[in-house]
N, C-alpha and C positions, 0 to 999 in steps of 0.2 A: 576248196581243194584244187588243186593246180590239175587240172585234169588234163590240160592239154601236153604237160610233162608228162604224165602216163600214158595216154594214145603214142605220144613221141617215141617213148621207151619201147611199144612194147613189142617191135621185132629182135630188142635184144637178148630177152628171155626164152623165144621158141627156139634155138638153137643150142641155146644156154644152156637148160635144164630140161632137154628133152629127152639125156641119159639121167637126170637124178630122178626124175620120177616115174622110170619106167621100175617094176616090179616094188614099187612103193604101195602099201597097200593100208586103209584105213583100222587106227587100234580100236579097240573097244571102249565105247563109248561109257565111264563108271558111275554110277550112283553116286550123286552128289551128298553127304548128309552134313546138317545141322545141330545142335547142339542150344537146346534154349534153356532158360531158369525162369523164374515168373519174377518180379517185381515185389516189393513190398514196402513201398512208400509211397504216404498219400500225395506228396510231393514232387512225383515224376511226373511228366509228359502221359499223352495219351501212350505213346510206342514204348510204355516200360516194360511191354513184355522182352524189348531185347537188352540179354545181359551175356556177359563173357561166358566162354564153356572154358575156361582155367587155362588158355594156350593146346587144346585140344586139335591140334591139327587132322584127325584120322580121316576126319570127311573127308579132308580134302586129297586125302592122299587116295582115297577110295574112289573117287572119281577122275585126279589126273595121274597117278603114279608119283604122287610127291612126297621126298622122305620129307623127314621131320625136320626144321631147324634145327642146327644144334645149337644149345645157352648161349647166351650173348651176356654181357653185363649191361645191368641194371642203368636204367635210365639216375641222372643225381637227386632227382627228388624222392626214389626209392617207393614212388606211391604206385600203384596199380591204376594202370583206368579200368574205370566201372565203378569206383568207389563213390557209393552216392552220399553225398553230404547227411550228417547226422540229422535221424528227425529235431524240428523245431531249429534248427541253421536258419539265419538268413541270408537273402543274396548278397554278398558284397557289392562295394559301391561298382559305378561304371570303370573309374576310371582302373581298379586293381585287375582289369584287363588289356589294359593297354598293351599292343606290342614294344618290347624290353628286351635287350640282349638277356638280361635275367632272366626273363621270362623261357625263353630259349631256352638258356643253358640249365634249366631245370628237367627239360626232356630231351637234353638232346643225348647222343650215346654215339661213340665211337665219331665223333664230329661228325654227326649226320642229324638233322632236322626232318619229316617225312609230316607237309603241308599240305590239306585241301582248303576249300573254302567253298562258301554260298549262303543262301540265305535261307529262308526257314519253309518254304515250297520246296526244301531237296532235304530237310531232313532226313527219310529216310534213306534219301542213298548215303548221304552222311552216315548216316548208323551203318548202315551197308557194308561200306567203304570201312569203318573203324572195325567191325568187327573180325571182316577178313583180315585185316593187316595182323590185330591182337590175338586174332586165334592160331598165327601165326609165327606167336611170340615176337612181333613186332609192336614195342610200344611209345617208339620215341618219337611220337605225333603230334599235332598242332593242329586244330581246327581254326580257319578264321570265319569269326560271323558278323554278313552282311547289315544284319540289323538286330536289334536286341532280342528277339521273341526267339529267337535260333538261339543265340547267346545264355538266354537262360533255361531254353529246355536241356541244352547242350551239359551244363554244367548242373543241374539238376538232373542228370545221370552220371556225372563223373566225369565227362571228358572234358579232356586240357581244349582250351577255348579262349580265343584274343578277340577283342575289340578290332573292328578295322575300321571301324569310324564311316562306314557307306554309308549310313541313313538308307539302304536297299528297300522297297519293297518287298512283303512277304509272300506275295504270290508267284507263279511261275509267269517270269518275262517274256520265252517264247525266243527261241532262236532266230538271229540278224535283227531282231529290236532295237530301238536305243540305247535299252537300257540292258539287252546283251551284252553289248560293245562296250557298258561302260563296265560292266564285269570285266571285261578283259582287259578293260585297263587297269582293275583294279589289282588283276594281280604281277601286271607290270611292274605299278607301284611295289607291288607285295617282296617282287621278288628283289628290285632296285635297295628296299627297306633291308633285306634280311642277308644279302650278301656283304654285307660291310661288316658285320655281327662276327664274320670270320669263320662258318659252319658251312660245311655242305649241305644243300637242298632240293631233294626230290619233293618238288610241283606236281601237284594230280588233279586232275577235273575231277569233280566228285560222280560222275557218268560213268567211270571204271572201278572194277573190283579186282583186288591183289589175291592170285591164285598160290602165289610160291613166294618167299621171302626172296627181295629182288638186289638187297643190300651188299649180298656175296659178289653178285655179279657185275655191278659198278664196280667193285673193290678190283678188280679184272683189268682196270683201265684206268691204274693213275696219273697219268700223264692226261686224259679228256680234261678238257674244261668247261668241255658239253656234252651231254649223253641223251639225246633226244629219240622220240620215237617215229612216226611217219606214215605217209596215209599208202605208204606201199603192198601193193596186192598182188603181186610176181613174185617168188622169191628170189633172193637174190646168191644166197649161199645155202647150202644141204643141213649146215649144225649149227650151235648154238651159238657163234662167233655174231660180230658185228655186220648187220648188211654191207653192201659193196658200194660205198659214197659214189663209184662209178658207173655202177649199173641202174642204183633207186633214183627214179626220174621222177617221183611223185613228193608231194610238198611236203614240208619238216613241220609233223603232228604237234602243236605244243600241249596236248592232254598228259602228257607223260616226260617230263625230261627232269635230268639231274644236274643240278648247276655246282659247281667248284668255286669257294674265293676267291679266282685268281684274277688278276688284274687285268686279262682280256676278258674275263665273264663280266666283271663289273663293269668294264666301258661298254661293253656294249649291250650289260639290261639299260644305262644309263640313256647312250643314245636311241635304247628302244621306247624307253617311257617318254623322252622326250620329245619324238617324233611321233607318237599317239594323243598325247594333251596337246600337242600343235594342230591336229589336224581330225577330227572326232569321227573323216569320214574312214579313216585307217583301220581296216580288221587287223586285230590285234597278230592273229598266226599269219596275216599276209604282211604284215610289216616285221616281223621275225624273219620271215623266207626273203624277203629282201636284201636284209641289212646281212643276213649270213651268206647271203650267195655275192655278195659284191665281189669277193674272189670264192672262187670253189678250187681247191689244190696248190701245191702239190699233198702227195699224201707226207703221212709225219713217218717220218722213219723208223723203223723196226716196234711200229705202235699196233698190230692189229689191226687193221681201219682205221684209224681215225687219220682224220684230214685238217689239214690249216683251212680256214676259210673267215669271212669278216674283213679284217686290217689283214690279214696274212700273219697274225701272231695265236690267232683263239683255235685250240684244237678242238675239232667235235664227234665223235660216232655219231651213227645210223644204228639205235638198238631194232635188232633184228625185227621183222615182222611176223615173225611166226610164231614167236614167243610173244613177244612184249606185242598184242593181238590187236588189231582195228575188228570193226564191227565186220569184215567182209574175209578178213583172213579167220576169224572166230568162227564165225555162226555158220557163214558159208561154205568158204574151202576147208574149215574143220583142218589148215595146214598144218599145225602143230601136230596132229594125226599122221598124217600120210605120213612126214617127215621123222617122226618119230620122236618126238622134242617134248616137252614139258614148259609148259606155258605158265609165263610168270602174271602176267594180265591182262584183261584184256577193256578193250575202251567202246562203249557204246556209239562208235560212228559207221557210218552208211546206212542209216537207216530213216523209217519212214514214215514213222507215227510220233513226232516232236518227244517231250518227255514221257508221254505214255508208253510209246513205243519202245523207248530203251528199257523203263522199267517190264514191259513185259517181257523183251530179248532176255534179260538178266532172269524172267521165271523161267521161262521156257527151257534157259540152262540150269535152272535151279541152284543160281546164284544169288538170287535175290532173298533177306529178309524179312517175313510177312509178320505182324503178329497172329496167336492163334486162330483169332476169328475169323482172318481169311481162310482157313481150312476146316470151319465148320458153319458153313453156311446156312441162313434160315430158307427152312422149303427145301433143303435137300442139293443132290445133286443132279445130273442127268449125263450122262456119255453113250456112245455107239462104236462098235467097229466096224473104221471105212472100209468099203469094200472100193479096189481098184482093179480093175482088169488088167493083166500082165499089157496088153498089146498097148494101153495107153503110155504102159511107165517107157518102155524097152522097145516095141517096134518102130519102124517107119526113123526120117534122118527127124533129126532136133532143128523144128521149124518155130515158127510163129504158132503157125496152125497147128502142130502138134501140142505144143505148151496149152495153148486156149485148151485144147481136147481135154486133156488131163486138168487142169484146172477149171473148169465149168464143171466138170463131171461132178468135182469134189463139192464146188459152189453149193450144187444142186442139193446134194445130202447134205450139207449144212445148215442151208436153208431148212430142211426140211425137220431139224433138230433146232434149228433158235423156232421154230411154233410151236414145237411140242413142248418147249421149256417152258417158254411164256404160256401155254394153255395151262401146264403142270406148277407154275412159279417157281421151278427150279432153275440151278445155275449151270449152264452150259458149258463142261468141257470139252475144249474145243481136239482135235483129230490131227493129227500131223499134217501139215501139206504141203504136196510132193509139187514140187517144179521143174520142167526142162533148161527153163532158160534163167538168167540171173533179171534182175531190176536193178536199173542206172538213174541215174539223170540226165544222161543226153547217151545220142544213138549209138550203139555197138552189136556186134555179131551173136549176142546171144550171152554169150562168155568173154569173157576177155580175155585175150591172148596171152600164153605164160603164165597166166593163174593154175592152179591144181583145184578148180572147182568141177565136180563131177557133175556127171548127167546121168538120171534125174538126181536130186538133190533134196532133201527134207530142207523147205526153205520155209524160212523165220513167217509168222503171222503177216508182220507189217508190208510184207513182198504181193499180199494182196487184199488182205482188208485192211480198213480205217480201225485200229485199235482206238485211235484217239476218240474217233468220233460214237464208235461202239459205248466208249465211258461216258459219252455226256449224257447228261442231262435233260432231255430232250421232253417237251410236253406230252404228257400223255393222253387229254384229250385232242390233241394233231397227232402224234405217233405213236400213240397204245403204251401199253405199261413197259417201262424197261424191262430187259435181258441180263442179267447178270451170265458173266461166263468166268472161265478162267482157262489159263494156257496149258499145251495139249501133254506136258510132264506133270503134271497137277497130282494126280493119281500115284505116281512111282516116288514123289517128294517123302523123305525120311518125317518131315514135318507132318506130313498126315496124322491126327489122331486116333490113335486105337478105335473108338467108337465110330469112327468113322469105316474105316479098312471092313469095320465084322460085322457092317450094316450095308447089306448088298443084297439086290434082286438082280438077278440075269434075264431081259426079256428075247426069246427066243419068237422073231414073226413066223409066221404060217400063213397058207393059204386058208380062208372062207371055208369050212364047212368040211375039213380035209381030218382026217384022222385024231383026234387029240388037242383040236383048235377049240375048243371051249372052254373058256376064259371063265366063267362059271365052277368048270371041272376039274382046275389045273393047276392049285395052287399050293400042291403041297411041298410044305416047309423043304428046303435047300435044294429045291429042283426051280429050274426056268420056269416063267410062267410063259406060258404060249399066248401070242397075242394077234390075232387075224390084221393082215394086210390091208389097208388104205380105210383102216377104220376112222369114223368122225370122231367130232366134238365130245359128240356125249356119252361114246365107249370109252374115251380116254379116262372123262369127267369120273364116269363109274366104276370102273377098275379100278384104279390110282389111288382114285380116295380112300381107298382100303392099305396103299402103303406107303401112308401120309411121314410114317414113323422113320422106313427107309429109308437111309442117309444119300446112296449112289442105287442108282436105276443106271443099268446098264442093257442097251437093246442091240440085239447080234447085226443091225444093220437098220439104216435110214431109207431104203431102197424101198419104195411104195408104203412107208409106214403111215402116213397121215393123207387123209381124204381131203384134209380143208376144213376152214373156221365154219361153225353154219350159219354166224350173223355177219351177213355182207360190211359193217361197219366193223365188225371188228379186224376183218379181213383186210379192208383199205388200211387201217392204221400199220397194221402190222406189214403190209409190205410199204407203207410209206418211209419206216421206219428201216428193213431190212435192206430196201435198197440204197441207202448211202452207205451200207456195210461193207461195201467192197470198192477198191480204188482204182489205178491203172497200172498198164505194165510200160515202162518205157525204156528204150524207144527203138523205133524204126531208125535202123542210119540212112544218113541221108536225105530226111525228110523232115520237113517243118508245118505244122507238128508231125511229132512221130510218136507220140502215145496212142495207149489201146485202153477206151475203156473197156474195165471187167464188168458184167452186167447179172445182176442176181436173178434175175428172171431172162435169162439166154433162151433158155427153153424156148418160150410161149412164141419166138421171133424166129418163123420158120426162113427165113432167109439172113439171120443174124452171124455174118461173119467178122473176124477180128482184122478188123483195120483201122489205120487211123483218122479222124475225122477228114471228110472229104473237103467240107465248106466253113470257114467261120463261123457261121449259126449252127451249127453240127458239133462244134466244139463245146462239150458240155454233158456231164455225169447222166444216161438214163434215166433221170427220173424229172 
């Protein structure tokens, strides 16, 4: 990401929009729901439980304010996706996937094409990604797969699916890899390939999901013959119109753009792809923001935004950032809110737990498709409500040292709910956490200037634990039994199963020996059961095991609730384990380094303040 363009920009927006966002005020936040049907062929994929809700848009309108599409005509093959091959089908040979202008022109609609691709490690956002588009009544799609094993679970659910001939690996690459970058070339090629075919083509990383059908809105701007999105976190205009090619100082996103046949789109995917297989050290979006910035202006005359740039013949917009969403205008400044806009998509970047991370961003907005079994867990559930002192959230200026406060605080109760899971073997749902300051990759004020990110802010999971590293795999005679958890909207998800919702204990703590704190005495049916303060091991072990049946144990608060493990070995594993749970915050400006590690045991470090490593051998995670 061009960051140094954004630092550059970003005294032009504090003056900018320092009247749009006053009395701008945050909408309500809607219940996202879903729409599932179960499977019934022995020939799907593990993930058959996801299948079409009929073009049932309501969820989505229930959680952004988004009407309905209205009818579009029918793609030319007239088939539906989701049509699973007949039982007893075989798969067709390889090659009747080839990509084919025929192939195309069997989905396309209204000359539009609407392409992702990857390999078989992104499956599910693949299914993700299709379902939104189709429940959206958007179905003039194309998957392309990296390697076969995608290829045919793909089409062993019905969806339209091409050969691209990677020979990919099925596992996940892992971003700036080799074999990242050769993804990126792949869809150079992809896009070089499909522009000649004579269709327009919306390109999407399969890392984003379509909130709003986005087809209307290209339509807006026939004269582009490029409609790109952008890693911009200012706004740059109040509505729904095109960013301001003049103000966005931040690099041209290629997760999201719409390409046009026209004969400056084609020369220059041509000389994009050719100046990538020349040279395998070229990131693919930093050789895009090159060859497009070789001229930037003037702007194209009575177009909207858009601007000549490239040769001085290719017009392009800046699809607005507020809408068409980066991971930082989404999750963070929530700007489609303040601004009052309706968000067409949004794209899993800025974030900090590689794929895991985005897959969990996407639960946490309950965007994400699970199948059932994520929502009924063996061994139950476990959640708390955090308890935060107002003086953490609200008093005192928005420091370093303020942020640490508020986020240790919460640390600490977490901590003290991933041991009571693992003692109980249930799955931890995790708490909202509140943060003062935002998390970058290199040094800034806290916020960035011109953003509309508020203070404190419900900031995403990955802003301070290791999600990634929470999901591994991790030995358990070195670091005790895993934790299962799950992200902090779990509970409010439309997906939830009945059986689960009407299977609830409310644990209400007490002090020792106070009124009604007998755990023994207190258990009757649809009342809290009272459960004394900083009890062990083996008041846990004895209780509980009576509400083995209880789907969600909910306890009114993590504040002195557990005493500790009573076997010193199980204790070591368990914070062996719990301490690489949490990551850094960075960064200091001006300082190299300038990161802060977060430390899951702050407490015990009665002189433990937040700063950045002093010494080269100091540079390194608490444990």
């Amino acid at each position: 990401m061009a960051w140094k363009e954004v630092a550059n920009s970003k005294p032009l927006f504090l003056t900018v929009y320092a009247t749009v966002i006053v009395g701008i005020v945050f909408s309500s936040v809607y219940v996202f729901s879903a729409i599932y049907s179960s499977g019934n062929s022995s020939v799907q994929s593990s993930s058959s439980w996801l299948l079409p809700s009929n073009g049932d848009s309501s969820s989505l309108r229930q959680r952004s304010n988004v009407s309905t599409p209205a009818p579009t005509q029918r793609n030319k093959s007239g088939k539906h996706i989701w049509e699973i091959p007949p039982p007893g089908s075989k798969m067709p040979p390889l090659k009747t996937f080839a990509l084919r202008k025929e192939l195309i022109e069997k989905r396309v609609k209204d000359n539009v094409i609407v392409v992702t691709f990857g390999n078989y490690a992104f499956m599910d956002f693949i299914l993700t990604w299709v379902k939104h588009l189709t429940d959206l009544g958007v179905d003039n799609l194309l998957v392309g797969a990296m390697d076969t094993k995608l290829l045919e679970a793909l089409y062993w659910k019905g969806i339209p699916v091409f050969d691209m001939g990677s020979h990919m690996s099925t596992i996940d690459v892992g971003w700036g890899s080799p074999t990242f970058h050769k993804m990126g070339r792949e869809k150079v090629i992809l896009i070089d390939a499909i522009l000649p075919f004579g269709y327009e083509l919306l390109m999407c990383d399969t890392d984003m999901v379509w909130l709003k059908n986005p087809l209307p809105y290209f339509a807006r701007f026939p004269e582009a013959d490029i409609l790109t999105s952008t890693d911009q976190v200012a706004p740059t205009v109040a509505d729904d119109g095109l960013d301001s090619w003049e103000l966005a100082g931040a690099a041209y996103n290629i997760g999201i753009f719409h390409w046009r046949p026209t004969e400056p789109a084609k020369k220059l995917a041509k000389e994009w792809k050719d100046m990538l297989l020349a040279d395998d050290k070229i990131w693919d979006q930093n050789g895009f923001n090159d060859l497009v910035h070789r001229q930037l202006g003037p702007a194209v005359k009575d177009s909207d935004g858009l601007v000549y740039v490239y040769d001085g013949n290719l017009k392009l917009g800046l699809l607005p950032a507020s809408t068409f969403c980066s991971g930082h205008t989404y999750f963070v400044q929530g700007m489609y809110q303040q601004l009052r806009l309706e968000p067409y998509a949004v794209h899993t970047t800025f974030q900090y737990g590689g794929t895991e991370g985005k897959r969990h961003r996407l639960r946490e907005a309950m965007l994400f498709y699970d199948p059932p079994e994520y929502y009924d867990s063996p061994g139950g559930f476990l959640t708390f409500r955090p308890s935060i002192p107002k003086r953490l959230l609200f008093e005192g200026v928005h420091t370093i040292d303020t942020h640490f406060s508020l986020v240790n605080y919460q640390i600490k109760q977490i901590r003290t709910a991933l041991a009571i899971a693992s003692l109980l073997g249930r799955t931890l749902v995790l708490p909202e956490l509140w943060c003062r300051l935002d998390r970058l990759w290199f040094g800034h004020p806290g916020i960035l200037p011109g953003t509309l990110t508020k203070q404190p802010f419900i900031c995403p999971a990955d802003h301070v634990l290791e999600v990634n590293v929470m999901l591994k795999e991790l030995p358990e005679d070195e670091f005790g039994p895993g934790i299962k958890f799950r992200e902090y909207s779990f509970l409010d998800n439309p997906s939830l199963p009945t059986n689960v919702k009407q299977s609830w204990l409310n644990v209400q703590l007490c002090e020792s020996g106070s009124e009604g704190c007998d755990v023994s005495n207190n258990t009757t049916p649809g009342h809290p059961l009272k459960f004394p303060k900083n009890s062990n091991e083996e008041m846990y072990k004895s209780i509980f095991s009576s509400f083995k049946d209880v789907k969600v144990i909910q306890f009114s608060s993590m504040q002195d609730a557990f005493a500790g493990f009573t076997d010193k070995k199980t204790e070591e594993r368990f914070r062996y384990r719990v301490k690489r749970y949490v990551g850094i915050w960075c960064c200091v400006e001006n300082q190299a380094p300038g990161h802060i590690y977060y430390d899951m045991y702050w407490d015990e470090k009665p002189k433990w303040k937040p700063l950045p490593p002093q010494k080269p051998e100091d540079d390194h995670p608490p444990w």
